[in-house]
C-alpha positions in Angstrom: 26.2 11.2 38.8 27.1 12.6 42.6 30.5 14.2 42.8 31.7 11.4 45.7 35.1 9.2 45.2 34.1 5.7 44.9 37.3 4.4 46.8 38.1 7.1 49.1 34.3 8.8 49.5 35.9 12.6 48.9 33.3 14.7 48.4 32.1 18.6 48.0 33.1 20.9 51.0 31.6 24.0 51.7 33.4 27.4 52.4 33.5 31.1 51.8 34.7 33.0 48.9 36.3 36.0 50.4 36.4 38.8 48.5 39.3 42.0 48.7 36.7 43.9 51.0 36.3 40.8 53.2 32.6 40.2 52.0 31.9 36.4 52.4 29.7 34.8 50.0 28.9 31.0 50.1 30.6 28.4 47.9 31.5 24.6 47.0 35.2 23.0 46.8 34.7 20.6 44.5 36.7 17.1 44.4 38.8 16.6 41.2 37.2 13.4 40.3 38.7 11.4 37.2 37.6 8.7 35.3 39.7 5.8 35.3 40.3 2.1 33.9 42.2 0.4 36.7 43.1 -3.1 36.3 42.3 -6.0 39.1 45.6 -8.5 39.1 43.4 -10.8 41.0 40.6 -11.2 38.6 42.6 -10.5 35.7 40.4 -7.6 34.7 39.9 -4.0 34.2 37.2 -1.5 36.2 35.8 2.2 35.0 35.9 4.0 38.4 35.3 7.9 38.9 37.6 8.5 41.7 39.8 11.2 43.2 43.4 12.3 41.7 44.8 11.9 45.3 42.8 8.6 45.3 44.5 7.3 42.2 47.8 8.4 43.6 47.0 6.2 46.5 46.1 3.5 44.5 49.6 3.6 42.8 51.7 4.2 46.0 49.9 1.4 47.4 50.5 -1.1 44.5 47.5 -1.8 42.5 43.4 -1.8 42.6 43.6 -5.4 44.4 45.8 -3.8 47.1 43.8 -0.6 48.2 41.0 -2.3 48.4 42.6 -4.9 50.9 43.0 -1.8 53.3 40.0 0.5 52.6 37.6 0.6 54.8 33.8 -1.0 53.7 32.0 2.2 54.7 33.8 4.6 52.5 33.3 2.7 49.3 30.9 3.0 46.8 28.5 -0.3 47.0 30.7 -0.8 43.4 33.8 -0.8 45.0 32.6 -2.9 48.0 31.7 -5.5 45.3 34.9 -5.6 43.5 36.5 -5.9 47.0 34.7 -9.2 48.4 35.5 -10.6 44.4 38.8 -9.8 44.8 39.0 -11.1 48.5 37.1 -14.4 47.6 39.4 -15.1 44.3 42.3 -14.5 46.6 40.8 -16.5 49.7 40.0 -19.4 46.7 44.4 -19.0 45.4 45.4 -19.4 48.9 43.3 -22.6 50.0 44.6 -24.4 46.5 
């Protein structure tokens, strides 16, 4: 399981850990990844995503799963995401042609 959000593609950063005597020693920033049900309004269903806490505040400030994905870019989603996105977009594309 890689330690990447699958909405916003956050991953591990790499840094110094500096100590009192200003010795640097290699380390990793790790993303606080969550594991979340979000529920699609357009397909009337819910996901499991492992995404980012800022993702998921994004995701709410925004107004829903259905919404983000509207604006997210296709490279910085997971190829699970990307598929939920062209769902969503074709059962919303299909709601506005009725």
């Amino acid at each position: 399981m890689s330690r990447r959000c699958e909405l916003t593609a956050k991953g591990p950063l790499v840094g110094h850990k500096v100590s009192h005597s200003n010795i640097k020693t290699k380390r990793r920033f790790l993303p606080n990844l969550l594991s979340v049900t979000l529920m699609s309004d357009a397909l009337g269903r819910a996901f499991k995503l492992r995404i980012s806490a800022n993702a998921l505040r994004t995701v709410d400030h925004r107004g829903g799963l259905d919404a983000f994905l509207a604006k997210a870019k296709a490279d910085e989603l997971s190829p699970k995401a990307l598929k939920l996105k062209t769902e969503i977009a074709k059962k919303l594309g299909e709601a506005k042609a009725a």
